[in-house]
C-alpha positions in Angstrom: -97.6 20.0 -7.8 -94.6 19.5 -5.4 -94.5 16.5 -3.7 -93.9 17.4 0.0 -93.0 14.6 1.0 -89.7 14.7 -1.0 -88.9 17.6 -0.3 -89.0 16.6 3.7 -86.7 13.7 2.3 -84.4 15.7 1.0 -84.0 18.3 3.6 -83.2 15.1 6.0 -80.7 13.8 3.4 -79.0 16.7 3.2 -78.2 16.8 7.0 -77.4 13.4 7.1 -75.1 14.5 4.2 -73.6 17.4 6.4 -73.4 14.5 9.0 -71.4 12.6 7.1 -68.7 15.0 6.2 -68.1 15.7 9.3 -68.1 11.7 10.4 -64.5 10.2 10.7 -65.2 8.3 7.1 -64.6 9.9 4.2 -67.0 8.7 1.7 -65.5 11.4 -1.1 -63.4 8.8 -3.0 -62.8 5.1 -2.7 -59.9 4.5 0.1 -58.0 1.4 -0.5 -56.6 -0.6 2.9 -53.5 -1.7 1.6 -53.2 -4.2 5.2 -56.5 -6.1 4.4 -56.3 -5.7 0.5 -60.2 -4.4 0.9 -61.7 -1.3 -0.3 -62.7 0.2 3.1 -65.8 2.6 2.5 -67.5 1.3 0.0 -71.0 2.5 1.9 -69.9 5.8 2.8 -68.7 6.4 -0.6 -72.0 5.4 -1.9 -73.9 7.4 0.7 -72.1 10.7 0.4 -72.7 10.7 -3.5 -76.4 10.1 -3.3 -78.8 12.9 -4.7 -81.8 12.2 -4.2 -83.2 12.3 -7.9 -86.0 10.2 -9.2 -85.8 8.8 -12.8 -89.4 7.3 -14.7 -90.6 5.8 -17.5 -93.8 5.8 -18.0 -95.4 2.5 -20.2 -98.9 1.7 -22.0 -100.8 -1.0 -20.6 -101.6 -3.6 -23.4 -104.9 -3.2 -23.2 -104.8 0.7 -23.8 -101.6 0.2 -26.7 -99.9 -2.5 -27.5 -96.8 -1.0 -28.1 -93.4 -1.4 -26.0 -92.3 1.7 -25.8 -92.4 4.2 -23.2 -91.8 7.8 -22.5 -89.3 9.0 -19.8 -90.1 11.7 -17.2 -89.4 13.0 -13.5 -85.3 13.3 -14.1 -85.2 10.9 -16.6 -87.1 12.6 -18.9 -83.7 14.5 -21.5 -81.6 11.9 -20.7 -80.4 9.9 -24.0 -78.4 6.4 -24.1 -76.5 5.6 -27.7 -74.8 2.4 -26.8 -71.0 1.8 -27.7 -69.1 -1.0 -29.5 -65.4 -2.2 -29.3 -64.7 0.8 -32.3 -66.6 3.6 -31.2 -67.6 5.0 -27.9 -71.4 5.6 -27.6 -73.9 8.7 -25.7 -74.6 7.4 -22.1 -76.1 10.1 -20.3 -76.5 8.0 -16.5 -72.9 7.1 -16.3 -72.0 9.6 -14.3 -75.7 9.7 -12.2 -75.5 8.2 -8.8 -78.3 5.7 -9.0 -76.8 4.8 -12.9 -73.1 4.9 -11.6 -71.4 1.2 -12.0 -67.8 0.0 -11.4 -66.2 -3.0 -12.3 -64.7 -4.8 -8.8 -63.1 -7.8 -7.5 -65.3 -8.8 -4.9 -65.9 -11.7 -2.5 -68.9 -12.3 -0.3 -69.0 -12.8 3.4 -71.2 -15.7 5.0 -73.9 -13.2 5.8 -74.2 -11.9 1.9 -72.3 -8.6 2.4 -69.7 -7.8 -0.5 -66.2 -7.6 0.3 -64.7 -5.2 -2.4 -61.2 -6.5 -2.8 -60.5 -3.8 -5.7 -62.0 -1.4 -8.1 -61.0 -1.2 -11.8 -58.6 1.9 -12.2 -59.5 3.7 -9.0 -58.4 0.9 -5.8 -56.6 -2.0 -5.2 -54.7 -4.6 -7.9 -58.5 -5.2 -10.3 -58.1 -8.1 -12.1 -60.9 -10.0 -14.8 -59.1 -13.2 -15.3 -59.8 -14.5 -11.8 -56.9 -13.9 -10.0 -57.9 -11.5 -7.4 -61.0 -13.3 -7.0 -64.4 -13.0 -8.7 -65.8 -9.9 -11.2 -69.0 -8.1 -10.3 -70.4 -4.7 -11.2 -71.5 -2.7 -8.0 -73.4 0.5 -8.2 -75.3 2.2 -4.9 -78.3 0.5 -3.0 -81.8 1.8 -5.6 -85.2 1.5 -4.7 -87.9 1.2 -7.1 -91.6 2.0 -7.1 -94.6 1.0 -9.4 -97.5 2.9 -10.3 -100.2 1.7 -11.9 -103.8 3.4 -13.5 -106.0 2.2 -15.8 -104.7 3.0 -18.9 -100.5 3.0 -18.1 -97.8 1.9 -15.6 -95.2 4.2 -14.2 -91.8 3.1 -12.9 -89.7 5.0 -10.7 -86.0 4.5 -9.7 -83.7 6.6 -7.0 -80.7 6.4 -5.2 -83.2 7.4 -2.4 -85.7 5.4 -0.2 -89.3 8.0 -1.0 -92.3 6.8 0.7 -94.0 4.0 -1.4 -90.4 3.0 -2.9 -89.0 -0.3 -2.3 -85.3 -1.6 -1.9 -84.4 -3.3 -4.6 -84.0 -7.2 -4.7 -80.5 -7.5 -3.6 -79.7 -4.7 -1.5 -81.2 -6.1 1.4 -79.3 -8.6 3.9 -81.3 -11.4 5.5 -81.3 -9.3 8.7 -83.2 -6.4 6.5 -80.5 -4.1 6.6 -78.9 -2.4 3.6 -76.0 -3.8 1.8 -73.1 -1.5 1.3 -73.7 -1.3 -2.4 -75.8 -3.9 -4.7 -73.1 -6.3 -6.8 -74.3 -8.3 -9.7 -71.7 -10.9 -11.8 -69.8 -9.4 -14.0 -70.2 -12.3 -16.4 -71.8 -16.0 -16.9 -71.3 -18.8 -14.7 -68.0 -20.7 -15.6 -66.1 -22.8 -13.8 -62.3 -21.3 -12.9 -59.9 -23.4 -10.3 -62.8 -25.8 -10.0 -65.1 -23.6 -8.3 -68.5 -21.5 -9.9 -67.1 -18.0 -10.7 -67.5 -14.8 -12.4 -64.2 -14.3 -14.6 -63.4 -13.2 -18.2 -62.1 -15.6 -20.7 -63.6 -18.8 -20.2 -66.2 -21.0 -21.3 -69.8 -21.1 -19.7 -70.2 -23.5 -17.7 -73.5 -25.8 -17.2 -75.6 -25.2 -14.2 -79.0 -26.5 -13.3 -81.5 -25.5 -10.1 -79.8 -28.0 -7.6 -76.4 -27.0 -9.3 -77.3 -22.9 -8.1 -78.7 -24.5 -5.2 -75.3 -26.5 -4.3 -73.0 -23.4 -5.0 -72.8 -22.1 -1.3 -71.5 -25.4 -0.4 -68.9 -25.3 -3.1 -67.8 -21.5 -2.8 -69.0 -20.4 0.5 -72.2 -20.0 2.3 -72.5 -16.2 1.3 -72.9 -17.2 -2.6 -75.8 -18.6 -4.6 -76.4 -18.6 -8.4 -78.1 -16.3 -10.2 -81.3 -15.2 -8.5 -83.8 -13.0 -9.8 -82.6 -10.0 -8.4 -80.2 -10.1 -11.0 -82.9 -10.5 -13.6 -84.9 -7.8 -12.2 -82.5 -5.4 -12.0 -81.3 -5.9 -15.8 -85.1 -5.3 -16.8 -85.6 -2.2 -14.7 -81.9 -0.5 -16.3 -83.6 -1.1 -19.5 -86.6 -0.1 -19.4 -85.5 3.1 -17.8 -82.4 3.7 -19.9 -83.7 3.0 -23.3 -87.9 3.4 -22.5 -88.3 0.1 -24.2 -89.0 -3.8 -23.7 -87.4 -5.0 -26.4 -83.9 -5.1 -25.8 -83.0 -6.4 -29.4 -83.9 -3.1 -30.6 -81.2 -1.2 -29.3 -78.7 -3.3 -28.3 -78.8 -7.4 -29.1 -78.3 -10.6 -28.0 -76.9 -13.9 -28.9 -80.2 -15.1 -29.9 -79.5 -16.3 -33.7 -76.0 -17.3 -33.9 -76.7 -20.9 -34.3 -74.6 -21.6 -37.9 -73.5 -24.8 -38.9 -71.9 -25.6 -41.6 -70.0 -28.5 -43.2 -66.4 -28.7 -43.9 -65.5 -28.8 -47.6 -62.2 -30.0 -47.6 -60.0 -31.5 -45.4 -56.5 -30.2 -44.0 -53.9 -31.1 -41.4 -51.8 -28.9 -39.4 -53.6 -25.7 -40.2 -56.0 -23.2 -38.1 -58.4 -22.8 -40.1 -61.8 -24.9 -41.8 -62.6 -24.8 -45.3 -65.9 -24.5 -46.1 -68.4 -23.7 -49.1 -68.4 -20.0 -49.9 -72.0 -19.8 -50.2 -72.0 -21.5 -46.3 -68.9 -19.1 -45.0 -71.5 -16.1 -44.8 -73.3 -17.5 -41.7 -70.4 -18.0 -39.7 -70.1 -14.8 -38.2 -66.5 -12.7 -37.3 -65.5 -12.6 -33.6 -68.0 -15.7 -32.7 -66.4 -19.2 -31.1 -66.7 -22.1 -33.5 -65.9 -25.8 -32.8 -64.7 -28.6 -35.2 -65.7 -32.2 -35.5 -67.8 -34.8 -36.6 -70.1 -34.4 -33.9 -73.9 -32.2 -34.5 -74.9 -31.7 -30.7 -73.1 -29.0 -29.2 -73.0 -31.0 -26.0 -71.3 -33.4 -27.6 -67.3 -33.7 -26.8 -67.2 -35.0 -30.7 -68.6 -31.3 -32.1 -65.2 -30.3 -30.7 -62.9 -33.1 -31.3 -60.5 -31.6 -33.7 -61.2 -27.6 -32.7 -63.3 -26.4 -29.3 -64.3 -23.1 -28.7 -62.2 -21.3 -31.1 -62.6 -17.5 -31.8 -62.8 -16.4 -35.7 -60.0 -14.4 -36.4 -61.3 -13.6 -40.2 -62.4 -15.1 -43.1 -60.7 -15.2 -46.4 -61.5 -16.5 -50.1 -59.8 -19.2 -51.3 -61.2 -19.7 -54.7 -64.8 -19.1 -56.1 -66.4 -22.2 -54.1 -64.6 -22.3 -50.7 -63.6 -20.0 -48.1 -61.5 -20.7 -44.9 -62.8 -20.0 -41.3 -59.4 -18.7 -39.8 -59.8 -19.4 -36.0 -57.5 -18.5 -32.9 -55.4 -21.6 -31.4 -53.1 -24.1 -32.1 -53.0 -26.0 -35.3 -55.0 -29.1 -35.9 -56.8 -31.5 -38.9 -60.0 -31.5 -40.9 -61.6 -34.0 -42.6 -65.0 -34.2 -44.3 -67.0 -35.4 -42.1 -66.6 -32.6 -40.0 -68.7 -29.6 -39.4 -68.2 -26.1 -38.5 -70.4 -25.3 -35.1 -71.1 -21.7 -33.4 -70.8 -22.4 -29.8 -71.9 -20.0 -26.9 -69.7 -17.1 -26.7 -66.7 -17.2 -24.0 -66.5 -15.3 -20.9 -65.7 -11.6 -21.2 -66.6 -11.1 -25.0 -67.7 -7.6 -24.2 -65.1 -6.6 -22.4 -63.5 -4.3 -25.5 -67.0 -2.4 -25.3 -66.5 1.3 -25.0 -69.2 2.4 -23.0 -71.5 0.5 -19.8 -74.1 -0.7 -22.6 -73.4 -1.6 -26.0 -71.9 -5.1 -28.1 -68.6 -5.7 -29.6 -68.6 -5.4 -33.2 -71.0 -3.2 -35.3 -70.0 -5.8 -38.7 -71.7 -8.4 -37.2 -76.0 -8.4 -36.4 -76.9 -7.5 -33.1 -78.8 -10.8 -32.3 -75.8 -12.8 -33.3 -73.7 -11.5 -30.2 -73.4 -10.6 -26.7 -74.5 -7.4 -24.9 -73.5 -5.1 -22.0 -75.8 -3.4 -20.0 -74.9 -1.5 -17.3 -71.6 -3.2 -17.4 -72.9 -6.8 -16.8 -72.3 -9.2 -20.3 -75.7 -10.9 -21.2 -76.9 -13.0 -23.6 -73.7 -14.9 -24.6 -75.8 -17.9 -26.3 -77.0 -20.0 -23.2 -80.2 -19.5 -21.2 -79.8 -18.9 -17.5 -81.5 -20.4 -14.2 -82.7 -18.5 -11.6 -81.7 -20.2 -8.1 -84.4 -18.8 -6.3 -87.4 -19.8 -8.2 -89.4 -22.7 -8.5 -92.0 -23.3 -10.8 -95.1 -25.9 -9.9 -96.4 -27.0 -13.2 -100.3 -27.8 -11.9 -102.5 -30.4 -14.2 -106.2 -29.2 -13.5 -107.7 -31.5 -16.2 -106.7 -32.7 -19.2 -107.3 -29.5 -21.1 -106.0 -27.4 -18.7 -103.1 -26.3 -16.5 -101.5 -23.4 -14.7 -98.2 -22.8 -13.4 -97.4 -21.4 -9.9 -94.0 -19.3 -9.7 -92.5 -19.8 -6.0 -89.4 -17.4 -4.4 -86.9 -17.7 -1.4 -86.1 -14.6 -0.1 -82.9 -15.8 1.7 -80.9 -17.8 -1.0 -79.0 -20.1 2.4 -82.8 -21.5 2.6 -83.4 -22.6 -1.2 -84.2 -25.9 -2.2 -83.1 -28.2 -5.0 -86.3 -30.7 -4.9 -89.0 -29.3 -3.1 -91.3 -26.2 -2.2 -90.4 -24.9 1.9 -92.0 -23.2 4.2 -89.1 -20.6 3.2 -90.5 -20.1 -0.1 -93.3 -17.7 -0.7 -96.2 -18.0 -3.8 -95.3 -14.9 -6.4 -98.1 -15.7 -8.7 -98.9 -17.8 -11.4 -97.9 -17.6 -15.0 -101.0 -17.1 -17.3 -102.9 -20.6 -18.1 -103.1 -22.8 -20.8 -105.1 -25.5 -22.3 -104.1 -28.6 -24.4 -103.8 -26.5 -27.9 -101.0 -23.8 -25.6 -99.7 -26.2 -23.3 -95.5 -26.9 -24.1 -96.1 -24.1 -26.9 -94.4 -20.6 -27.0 -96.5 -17.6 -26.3 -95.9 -14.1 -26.6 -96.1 -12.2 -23.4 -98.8 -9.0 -23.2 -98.1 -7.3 -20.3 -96.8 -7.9 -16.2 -97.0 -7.4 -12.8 -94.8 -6.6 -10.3 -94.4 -8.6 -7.0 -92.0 -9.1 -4.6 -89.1 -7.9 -7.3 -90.6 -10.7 -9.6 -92.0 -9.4 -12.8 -94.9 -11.6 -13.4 -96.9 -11.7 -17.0 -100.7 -11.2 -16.8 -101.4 -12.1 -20.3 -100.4 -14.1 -23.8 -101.1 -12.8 -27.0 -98.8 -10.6 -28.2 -95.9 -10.4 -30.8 -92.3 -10.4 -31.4 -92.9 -6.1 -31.7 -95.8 -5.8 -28.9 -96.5 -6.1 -25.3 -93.3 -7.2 -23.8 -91.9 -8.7 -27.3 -90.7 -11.9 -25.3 -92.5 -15.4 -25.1 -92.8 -17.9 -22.4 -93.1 -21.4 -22.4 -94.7 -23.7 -19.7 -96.1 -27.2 -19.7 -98.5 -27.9 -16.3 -100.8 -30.4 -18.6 -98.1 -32.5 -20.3 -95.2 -32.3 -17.2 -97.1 -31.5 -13.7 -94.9 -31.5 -11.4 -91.2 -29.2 -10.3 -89.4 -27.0 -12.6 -86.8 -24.7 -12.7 -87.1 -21.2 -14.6 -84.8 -20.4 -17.4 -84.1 -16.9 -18.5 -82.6 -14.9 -21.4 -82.3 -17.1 -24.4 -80.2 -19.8 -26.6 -78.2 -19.1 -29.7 -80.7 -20.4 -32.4 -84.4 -19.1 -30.2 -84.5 -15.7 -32.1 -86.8 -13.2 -31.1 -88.9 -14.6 -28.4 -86.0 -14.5 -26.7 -84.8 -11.4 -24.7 -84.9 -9.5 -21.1 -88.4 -11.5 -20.3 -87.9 -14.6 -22.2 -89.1 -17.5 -19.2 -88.5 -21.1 -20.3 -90.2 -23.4 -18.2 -91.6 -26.2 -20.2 -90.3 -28.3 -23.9 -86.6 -29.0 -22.1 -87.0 -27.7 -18.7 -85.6 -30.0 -16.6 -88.0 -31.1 -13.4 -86.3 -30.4 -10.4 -85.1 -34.1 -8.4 -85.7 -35.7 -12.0 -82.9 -35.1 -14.7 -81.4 -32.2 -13.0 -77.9 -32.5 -12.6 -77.2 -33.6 -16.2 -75.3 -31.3 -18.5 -77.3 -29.1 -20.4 -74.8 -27.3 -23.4 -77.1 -23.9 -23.7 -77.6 -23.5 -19.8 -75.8 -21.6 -17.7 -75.6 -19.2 -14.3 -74.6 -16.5 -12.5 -72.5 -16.2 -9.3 -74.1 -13.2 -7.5 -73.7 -12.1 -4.0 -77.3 -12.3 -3.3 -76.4 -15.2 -0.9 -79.4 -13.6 1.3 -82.3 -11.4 0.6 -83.4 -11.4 -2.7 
């Protein structure tokens, strides 16, 4: 049956559309002010191509199917994705759907959290991705989201358009409660460029840990934080609807199992490559970053001593028992007692994509590389901490523990050490007892709350329930902990869009915190505010 109510909404739209028009802004295209060196209308250009349509995907409960795959409907039901690689342009039906529409920008972030857009790839201003017009985000129009449940599925609904029952998303809202001009998300993984946290192509990941995200408005301005789990949330919500799945390894990837390393088979000097045994050569793959040296820790400066973070150009046969790894760079010397190490891939590794989703090369496994989604790079080989969460690892006996999962709304208010009066109690992560405690489960199903998605249950598999595993450790680490997300080179398929790593290595927050960590990294998102 109709739904009334939408069509009420829509009616009202439509006049505020009218309105609009007639308005002195013109919200048709993207007007550039040449004087501030801002895009001046990025709202009204996101208002006056809103439609109103409502996109679903409809999902199992695990206790009705296990599976992770869901069925689209409302106006997302006909809609196909085919993702793209740096050779071949894909099928993606929402890139030219309002709520879907994303645009690469330059964009800095005022002290209250709104985004300044300083220039938009192609269409306004001087867009840069190397970081000399300032920071790289994707922005796309304000979304809201709703989530139905019944007893047997779940129901998730997306518009450009605030229904009744639909939320904002996390992100679009200031700390005052009012609407963000658009919703920006970084572009790409924390590194560090000029000495400050940014969002750029073409440069290493940088380390960051819960009081590092915390620290980053002091650093960068008081509008910034790192990444938050807005960012998180809205990555899991784009996939789910796009591809009605949870595992994101099935259609598009992930660095989740490039962890090669090899040794070097004979030394060299003044050349740019490594020599290795042809029968090793095959798990080094093309277009990944490799270092040289003697060291086997890839946080240690010695893995990279002679080579760091060196893109493989090719690989070519040298006789029947070695092969050289030719690498990008200048020259330098092997010796023996070196090793070949896949790193974490560099900054902007997706950025020959042809398409908003999709991974660079289709020669190479999917879960040995980086993805796009929506036109943000994930996945690059480092896990990812959420600056607005805290997790209380709770010992309630020696057999048992849980772990409580704690959010701050406005990211100015978060908290390196402790648990505020700013933060609010999401949920708890399901329990364990001394034979699942600091051991790797496979998530079942979740929850949603406060733009948190929360599991509800263990016991699934790497091709079930959410396909993604969690890790906590309340019985043998009580205490503070950050929350990791994504997954490390090397984790394989527990890793993924609901991968949460809060236990074996998770460092406790005002403990070891602030020491390097090689597979952790951030974000830079404008969610300086509410999240």
């Amino acid at each position: 049956m109709a739904n009334p109510d939408k069509f009420l909404r829509l009616r009202d739209y439509a006049r505020l559309e009218r309105a609009q028009k007639d308005g002195v802004v013109d919200g048709t295209k993207f007007a550039y002010d040449s004087a501030k060196h801002v895009v001046s209308n990025v709202r009204e250009y996101f208002d006056a191509h809103r439609d109103g349509r409502t996109y679903g995907v409809r999902f199992p409960l695990y206790s009705f199917s296990n599976s992770p795959d869901g069925v689209k409907v409302g106006d997302n039901a006909g809609l196909t994705v085919v993702p793209s690689s740096n050779y071949r342009a894909g099928r993606d039906d929402y890139a030219g759907l309002s709520a879907f529409r994303v645009f690469d920008a330059n964009v800095a972030v005022a002290d209250d959290g709104t985004p300044v857009v300083k220039a938009i790839k192609g269409l306004a201003g001087n867009y840069a991705k190397d970081g000399s017009n300032g920071d790289v985000f994707v922005i796309t129009t304000p979304g809201f989201y709703r989530f139905e449940f019944d007893t047997q599925h779940l129901t998730i609904w997306y518009s450009d358009t605030q229904y009744d029952g639909y939320s904002p998303m996390p992100g679009a809202l200031l700390p005052d409660g009012s609407l963000r001009p658009c919703m920006a998300y970084a572009k790409y993984p924390l590194s560090n460029y000029g000495g400050k946290a940014s969002s750029v192509s073409g440069q290493i990941p940088a380390s960051m840990s819960e009081q590092g995200s915390v620290a980053v408005p002091t650093s960068k301005g008081k509008g910034y934080s790192g990444k938050t789990s807005a960012d998180t949330f809205y990555t899991q919500l784009m996939h789910m609807l796009k591809y009605a799945a949870k595992n994101i390894e099935r259609y598009l990837g992930g660095d989740f199992n490039g962890s090669a390393q090899v040794n070097v088979s004979k030394a060299e000097t003044n050349v740019t490559r490594a020599l290795v045994k042809a029968t090793d050569a095959a798990s080094i793959d093309l277009g990944s970053y490799v270092s040289v040296g003697t060291g086997t820790d890839r946080g240690d400066n010695k893995t990279g001593e002679a080579a760091a973070y060196r893109k493989v150009i090719s690989k070519t046969v040298v006789d029947a028992a070695t092969t050289a790894i030719n690498v990008s760079g200048a020259a330098f010397t092997t010796t023996t007692a070196m090793h070949v190490t896949q790193m974490p891939y560099l900054t902007g590794s997706t950025d020959g994509v042809l398409g908003n989703d999709g991974i660079p090369r289709e020669d190479v496994s999917k879960t040995h590389q980086p993805i796009r989604l929506q036109g943000i790079e994930l996945f690059a080989g480092v896990y990812e901490t959420e600056g607005d969460i805290i997790l209380k690892n709770v010992k309630d006996s020696d057999t048992s523990g849980h772990t409580e999962v704690w959010k701050v709304f406005d990211t100015t208010k978060a908290s390196g050490t402790a648990i505020t009066a700013d933060y609010v109690h999401v949920g708890d992560y399901p329990a364990v007892n001394d034979k699942t405690d600091n051991q790797w489960q496979w998530q079942t199903d979740f929850t949603e709350k406060h733009g948190f998605l929360l599991p509800t249950g263990v016991g699934a598999t790497s091709t079930s329930g959410l396909t993604d595993a969690l890790i906590i450790n309340p019985i043998s680490a009580p205490g503070l902990h950050e929350l990791q997300r994504g997954g490390i080179l090397g984790n394989g398929s527990r890793c993924g869009l609901f991968d949460a790593y809060g236990g074996a290595v998770c460092r406790a927050l005002g403990g070891a915190t602030a020491v390097a960590y090689p597979f952790l990294a951030a974000r830079t998102p404008s969610a300086g505010g509410w999240g």
